[in-house]
C-alpha positions in Angstrom: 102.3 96.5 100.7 104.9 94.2 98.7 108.0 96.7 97.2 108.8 96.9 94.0 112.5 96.0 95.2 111.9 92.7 96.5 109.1 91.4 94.4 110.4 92.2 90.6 114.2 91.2 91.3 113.1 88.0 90.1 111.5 89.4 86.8 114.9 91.2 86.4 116.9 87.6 86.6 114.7 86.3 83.9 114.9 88.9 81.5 118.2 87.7 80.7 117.0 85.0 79.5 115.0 85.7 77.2 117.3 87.1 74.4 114.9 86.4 71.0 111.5 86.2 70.5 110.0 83.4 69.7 108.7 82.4 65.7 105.2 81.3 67.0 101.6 82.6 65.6 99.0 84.0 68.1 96.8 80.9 67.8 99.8 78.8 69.4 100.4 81.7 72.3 96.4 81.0 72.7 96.8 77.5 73.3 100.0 77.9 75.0 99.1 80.5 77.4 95.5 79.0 78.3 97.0 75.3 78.5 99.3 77.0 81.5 96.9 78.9 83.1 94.5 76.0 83.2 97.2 74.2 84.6 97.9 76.7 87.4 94.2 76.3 88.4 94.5 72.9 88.7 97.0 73.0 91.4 95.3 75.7 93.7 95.7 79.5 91.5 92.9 81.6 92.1 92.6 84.5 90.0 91.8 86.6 86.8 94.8 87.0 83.9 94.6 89.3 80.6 97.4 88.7 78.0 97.6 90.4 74.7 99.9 89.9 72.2 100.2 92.1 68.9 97.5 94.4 69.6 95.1 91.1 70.0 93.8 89.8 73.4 94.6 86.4 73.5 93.4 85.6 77.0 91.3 87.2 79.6 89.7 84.7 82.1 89.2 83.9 85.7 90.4 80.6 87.6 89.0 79.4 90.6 86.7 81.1 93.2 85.7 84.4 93.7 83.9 83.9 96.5 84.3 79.9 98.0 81.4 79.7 100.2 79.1 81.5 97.5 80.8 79.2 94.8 81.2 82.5 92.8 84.2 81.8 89.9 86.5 84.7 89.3 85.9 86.1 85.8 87.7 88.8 83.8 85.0 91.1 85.4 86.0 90.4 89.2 87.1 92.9 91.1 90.4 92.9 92.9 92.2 95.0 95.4 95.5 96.1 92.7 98.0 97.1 95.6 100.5 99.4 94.6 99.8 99.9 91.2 97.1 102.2 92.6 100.9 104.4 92.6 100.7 105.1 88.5 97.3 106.7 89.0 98.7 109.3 91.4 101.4 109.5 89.1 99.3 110.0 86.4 97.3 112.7 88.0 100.0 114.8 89.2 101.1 115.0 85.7 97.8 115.7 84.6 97.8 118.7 86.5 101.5 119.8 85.4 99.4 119.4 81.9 96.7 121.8 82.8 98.9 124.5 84.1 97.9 123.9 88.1 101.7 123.0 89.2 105.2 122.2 88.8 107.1 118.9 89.5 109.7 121.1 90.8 107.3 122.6 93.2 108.6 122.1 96.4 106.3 120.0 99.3 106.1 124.0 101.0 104.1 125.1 99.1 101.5 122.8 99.7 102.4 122.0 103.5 102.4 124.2 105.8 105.3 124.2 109.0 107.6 121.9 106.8 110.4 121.2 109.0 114.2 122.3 107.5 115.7 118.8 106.8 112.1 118.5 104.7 112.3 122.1 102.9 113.9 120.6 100.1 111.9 117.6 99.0 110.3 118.7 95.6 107.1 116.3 94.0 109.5 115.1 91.3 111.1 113.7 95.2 108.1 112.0 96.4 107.1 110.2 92.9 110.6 108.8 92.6 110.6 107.3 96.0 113.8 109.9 96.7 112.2 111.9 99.5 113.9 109.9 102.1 110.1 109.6 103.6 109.4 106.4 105.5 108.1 103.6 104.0 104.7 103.6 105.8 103.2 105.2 108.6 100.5 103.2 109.9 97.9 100.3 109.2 96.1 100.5 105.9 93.0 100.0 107.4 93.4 102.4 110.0 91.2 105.6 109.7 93.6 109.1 110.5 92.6 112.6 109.6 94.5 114.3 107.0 95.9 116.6 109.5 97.4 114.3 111.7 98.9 112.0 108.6 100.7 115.3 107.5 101.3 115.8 110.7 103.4 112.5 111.4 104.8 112.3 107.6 106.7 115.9 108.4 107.7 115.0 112.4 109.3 111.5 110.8 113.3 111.2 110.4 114.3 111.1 107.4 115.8 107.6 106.1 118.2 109.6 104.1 118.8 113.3 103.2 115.9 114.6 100.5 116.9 113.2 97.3 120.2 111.0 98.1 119.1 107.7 97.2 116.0 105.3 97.0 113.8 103.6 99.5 109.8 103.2 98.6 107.2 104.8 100.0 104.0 104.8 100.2 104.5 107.7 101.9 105.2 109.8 100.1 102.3 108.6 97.2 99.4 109.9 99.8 101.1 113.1 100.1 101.2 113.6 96.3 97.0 112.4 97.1 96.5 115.2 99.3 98.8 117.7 96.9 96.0 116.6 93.8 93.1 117.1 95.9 94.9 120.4 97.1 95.0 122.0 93.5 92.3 120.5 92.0 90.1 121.1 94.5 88.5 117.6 94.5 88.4 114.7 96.0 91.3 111.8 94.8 88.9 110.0 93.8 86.6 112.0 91.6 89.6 114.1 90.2 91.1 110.6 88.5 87.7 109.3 87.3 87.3 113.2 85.6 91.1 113.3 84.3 91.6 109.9 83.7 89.1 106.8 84.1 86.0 108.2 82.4 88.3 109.4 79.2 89.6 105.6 79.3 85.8 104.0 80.1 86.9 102.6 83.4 84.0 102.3 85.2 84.8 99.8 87.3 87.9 100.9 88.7 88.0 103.5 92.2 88.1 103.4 95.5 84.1 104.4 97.0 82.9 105.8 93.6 82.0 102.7 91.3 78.4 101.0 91.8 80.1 98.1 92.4 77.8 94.9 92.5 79.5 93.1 96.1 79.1 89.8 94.1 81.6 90.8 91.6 84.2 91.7 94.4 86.5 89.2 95.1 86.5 87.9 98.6 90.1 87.6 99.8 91.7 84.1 101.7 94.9 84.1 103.8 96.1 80.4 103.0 92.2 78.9 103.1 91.2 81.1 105.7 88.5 83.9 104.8 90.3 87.5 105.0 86.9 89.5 103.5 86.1 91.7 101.3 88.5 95.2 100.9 84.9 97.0 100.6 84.3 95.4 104.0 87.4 96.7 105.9 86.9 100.9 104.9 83.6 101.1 106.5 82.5 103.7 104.2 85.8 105.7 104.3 89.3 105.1 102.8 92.5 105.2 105.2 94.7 108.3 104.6 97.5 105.4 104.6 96.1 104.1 102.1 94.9 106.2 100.2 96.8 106.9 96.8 99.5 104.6 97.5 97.2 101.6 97.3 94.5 99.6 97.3 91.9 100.9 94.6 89.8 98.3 93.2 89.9 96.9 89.8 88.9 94.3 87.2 91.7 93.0 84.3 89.3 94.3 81.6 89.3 97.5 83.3 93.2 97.9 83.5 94.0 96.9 79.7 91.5 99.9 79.0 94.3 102.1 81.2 96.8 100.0 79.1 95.1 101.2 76.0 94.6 104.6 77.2 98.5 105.3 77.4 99.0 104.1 74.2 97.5 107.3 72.8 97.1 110.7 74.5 93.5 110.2 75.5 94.2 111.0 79.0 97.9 112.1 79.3 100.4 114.2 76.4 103.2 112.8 74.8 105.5 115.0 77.2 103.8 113.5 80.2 104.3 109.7 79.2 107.7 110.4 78.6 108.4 112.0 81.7 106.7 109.2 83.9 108.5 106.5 81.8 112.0 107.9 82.3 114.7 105.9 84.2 115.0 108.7 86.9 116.3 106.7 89.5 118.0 103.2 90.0 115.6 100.7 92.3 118.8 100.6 94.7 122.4 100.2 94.3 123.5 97.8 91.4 119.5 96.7 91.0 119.7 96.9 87.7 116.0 98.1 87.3 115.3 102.1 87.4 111.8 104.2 88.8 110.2 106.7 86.7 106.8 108.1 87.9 104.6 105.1 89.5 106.4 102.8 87.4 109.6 100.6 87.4 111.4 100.3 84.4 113.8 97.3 83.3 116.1 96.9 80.2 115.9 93.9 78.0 118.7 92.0 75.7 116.8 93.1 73.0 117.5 96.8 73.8 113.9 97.5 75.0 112.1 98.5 78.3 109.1 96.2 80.3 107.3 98.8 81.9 105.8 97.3 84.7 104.6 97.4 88.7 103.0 95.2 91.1 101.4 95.5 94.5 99.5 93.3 97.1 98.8 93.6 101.0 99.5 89.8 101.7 96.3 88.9 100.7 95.4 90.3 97.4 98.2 90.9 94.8 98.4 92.3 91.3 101.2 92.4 88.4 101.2 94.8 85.6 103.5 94.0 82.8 103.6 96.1 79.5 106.6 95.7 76.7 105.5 98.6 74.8 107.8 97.9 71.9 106.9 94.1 71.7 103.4 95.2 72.3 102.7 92.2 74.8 100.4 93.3 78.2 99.8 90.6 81.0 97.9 91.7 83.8 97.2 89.2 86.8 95.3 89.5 89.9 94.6 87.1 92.6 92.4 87.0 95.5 94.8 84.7 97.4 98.3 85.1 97.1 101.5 83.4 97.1 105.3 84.1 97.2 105.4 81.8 94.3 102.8 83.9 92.4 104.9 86.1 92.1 106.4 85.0 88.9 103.4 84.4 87.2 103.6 86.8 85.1 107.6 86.5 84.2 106.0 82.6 82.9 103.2 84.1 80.7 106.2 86.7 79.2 108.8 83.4 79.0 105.5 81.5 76.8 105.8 85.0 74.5 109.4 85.7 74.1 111.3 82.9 74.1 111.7 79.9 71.9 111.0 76.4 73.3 110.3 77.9 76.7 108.3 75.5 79.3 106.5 77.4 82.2 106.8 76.5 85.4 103.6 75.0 87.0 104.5 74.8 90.2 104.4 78.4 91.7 102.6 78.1 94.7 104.9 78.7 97.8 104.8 75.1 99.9 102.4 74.7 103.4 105.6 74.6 105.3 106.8 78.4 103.7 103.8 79.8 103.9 103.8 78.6 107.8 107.0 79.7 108.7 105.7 83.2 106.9 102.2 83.2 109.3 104.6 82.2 112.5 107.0 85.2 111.4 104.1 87.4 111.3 102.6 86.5 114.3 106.1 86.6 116.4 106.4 90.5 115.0 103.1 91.2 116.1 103.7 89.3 119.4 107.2 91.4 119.7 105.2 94.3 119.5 102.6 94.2 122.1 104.5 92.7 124.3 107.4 95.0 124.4 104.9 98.2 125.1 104.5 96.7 128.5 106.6 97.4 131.4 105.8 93.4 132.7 109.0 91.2 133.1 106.8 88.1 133.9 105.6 88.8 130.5 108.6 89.3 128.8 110.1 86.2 130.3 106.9 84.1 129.1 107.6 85.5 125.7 111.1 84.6 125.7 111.0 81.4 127.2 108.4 80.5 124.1 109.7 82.2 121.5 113.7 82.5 121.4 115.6 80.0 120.1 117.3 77.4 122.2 120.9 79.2 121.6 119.6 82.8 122.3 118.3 81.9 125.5 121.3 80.0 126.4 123.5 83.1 125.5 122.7 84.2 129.0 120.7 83.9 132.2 117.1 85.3 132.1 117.6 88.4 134.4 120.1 89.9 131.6 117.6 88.8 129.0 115.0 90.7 130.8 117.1 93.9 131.6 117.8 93.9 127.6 113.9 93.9 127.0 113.2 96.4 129.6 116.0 98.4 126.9 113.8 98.0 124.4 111.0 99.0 126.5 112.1 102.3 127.3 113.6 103.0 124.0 110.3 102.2 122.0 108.0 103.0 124.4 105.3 105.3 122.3 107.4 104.9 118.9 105.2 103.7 116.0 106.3 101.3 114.1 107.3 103.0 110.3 108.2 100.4 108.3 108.9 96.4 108.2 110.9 94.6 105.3 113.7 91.9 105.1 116.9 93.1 104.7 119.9 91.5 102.9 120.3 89.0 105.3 116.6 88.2 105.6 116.3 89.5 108.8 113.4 91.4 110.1 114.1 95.0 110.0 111.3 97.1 112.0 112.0 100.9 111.3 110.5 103.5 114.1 110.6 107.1 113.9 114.2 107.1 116.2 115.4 103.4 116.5 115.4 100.2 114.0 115.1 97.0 115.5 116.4 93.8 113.8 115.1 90.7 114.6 117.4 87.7 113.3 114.9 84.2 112.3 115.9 80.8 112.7 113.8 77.8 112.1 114.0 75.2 114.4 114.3 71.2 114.3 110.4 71.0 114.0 109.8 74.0 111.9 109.0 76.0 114.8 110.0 79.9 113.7 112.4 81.4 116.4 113.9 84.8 117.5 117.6 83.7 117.1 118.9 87.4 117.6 117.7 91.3 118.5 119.7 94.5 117.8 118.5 97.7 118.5 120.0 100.3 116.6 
């Protein structure tokens, strides 16, 4: 799953920028918006976008395929894996249940959990929706089936990141606990509880994980670069991942999600009380972010004294951006079926096109070849890393070393102390799951296991070959 953290700090940059709003009528917005967008499909964006301005929609269409061997177009009805923004209907139903009277946001994870460890007996929900539990980040594979047991199991046996409620770090986490705790106290299933509480009221019936009728050819298929990832339906086999599961990946259209959007507006599915509590700043996105996390939401001041309410969330393959300036009343909702770095800031163009004068989009988002190479080569080195190291083999280790250090590193010394550093790693990791993988400040590789982190240090050598230019075990 992308973060919040790392994703939106660009979005935070840009609102800067845009101090006025700009003195143009919808019909030039139209034109403006659907000229860009056009544009974008021209040079390789596959997708659907909704924008609405003023209360009106002023686009909601698809751009290129849905499905490329099927020549199926994506239209404002396809159906996209939304990421982490799955996070604001967990959110959402938590407070609905604080609404009907069924728990507390104080309520401390005990009284749900049974054998919560002491360094845990703290943590509160109000904890676990503000990222502030000090939970990992991630506990396994999202596509990796684990009973409910054994998820609660590892989430309370993890160490904490931090002590319960000392700072920030996301986690999903933390999001499928607060799953478990709705289907706890409702007594039904995640799923069914947020289409009774919260879909159906809105008409969303083609939002959910399992639940909707979906017809497959309105599901987008989803493409790593060019090459054919599947379907999301086609990777649960009938039954969604507890690491998953309400932290991510429901399935949704753009027509579907400004219906939510509309939804909040009024108090059709959640109180005045409750919107204020899940759009309150309770918690700055890091140290000096400048942005701020209520309850499945991130929230980020503007010059013009206002908040965008927004989130975002994608698995490398899908990813989807949620915008809303409820004071400016302007929603842009984007999903694509094949994503980009550079996609990213789609939706800070579309909000650039709305809010300030003279502004001219940038049409060339799309990450280059050579980025989103170096990205596959990181990936596959980490994954390399990782099954190699769980063997005790030094003719293994030496073959990876000898193919994937850089020059320097394995000049830094002879191969037997290079080998007696991996067997180090060996035994140290040995049967530790990995917990967590992001880039740190210095854009290293930071793995996170339930004892040890490990950071792996990039370079990029004179053929734009991806190397291991440093480890560190901590």
């Amino acid at each position: 799953m992308y973060t919040m953290k790392s994703i939106l700090k660009f979005a935070v940059m840009l609102l800067l920028c845009m101090g006025c709003q700009a003195q143009h009528n919808k019909k030039d917005f139209k034109t403006d918006v659907s000229n860009y967008l056009k544009e974008l499909e021209q040079r390789g964006f596959s997708g659907s976008v909704l924008v609405a301005y003023k209360g009106d929609v002023i686009n909601a269409e698809g751009y290129g395929f849905a499905d490329k061997e099927a020549k199926i177009m994506n239209t404002s009805k396809t159906i996209f894996d939304i990421g982490s923004i799955t996070k604001q209907f967990t959110a959402a139903g938590i407070l609905k249940l604080e609404e009907l009277g069924k728990l507390k946001l104080s309520d401390k994870v005990n009284v749900y959990f049974d054998n919560v460890p002491t360094d845990k007996s703290e943590m509160t929900l109000h904890h676990l929706l503000t990222h502030s539990s000090g939970l990992p980040p991630a506990l396994g594979h999202d596509y990796h089936l684990i009973s409910k047991q054994d998820y609660v199991a590892k989430a309370f046996s993890s160490k904490l990141l931090f002590p319960v409620g000392a700072q920030y770090e996301y986690s999903n986490t933390g999001y499928t606990l607060l799953a478990m705790v709705i289907e706890e106290v409702s007594g039904q299933t995640y799923e069914a509880f947020l289409y009774n509480q919260l879909w159906k009221p809105a008409q969303m019936e083609h939002t959910g994980y399992l639940r909707p009728d979906f017809n497959k050819n309105d599901i987008a298929v989803g493409y790593k670069s060019d090459e054919k990832w599947g379907k999301p339906t086609e990777k649960w086999n009938h039954e969604v991942s507890w690491h998953l599961k309400g932290n991510g990946g429901v399935l949704s259209t753009i027509e579907d999600m400004y219906k939510w959007h509309q939804a909040l507006i009024g108090t059709k599915v959640l109180s005045q009380t409750s919107k204020e509590k899940m759009y309150t700043k309770h918690i700055e996105e890091g140290e000096g972010a400048g942005s701020y996390y209520g309850y499945g939401w991130a929230l980020f001041p503007t010059p013009r004294n206002t908040y965008l309410i927004a989130h975002n969330g994608g698995n490398g393959i899908f990813f989807a951006d949620f915008w809303r300036y409820l004071t400016e009343d302007i929603t842009i909702i984007m999903m694509t079926n094949q994503s980009n770095k550079g996609y990213d800031a789609l939706t800070s163009q579309l909000a650039g096109i709305l809010l300030t004068p003279n502004f001219k989009p940038n049409s060339d988002l799309k990450v280059s070849q050579a980025d989103a190479e170096a990205e596959r080569q990181m990936e596959q080195i980490v994954d390399n890393f990782l099954n190699v190291i769980k063997m005790d083999d030094s003719q293994l280790w030496e073959t990876f070393i000898a193919e994937n250090f850089s020059r320097e590193m394995i000049d830094l010394m002879p191969m037997k102390d290079h080998i007696a550093m991996f067997k180090k790693f060996h035994d140290a990791l040995n049967g530790q799951a990995v917990e967590g993988v992001l880039l740190n400040a210095d854009d290293d590789i930071e793995m996170k296991f339930a004892k040890n982190k490990l950071i792996i240090s990039i370079d990029i050598d004179s053929k734009s070959e991806v190397k291991i230019g440093g480890l560190m075990l901590d």
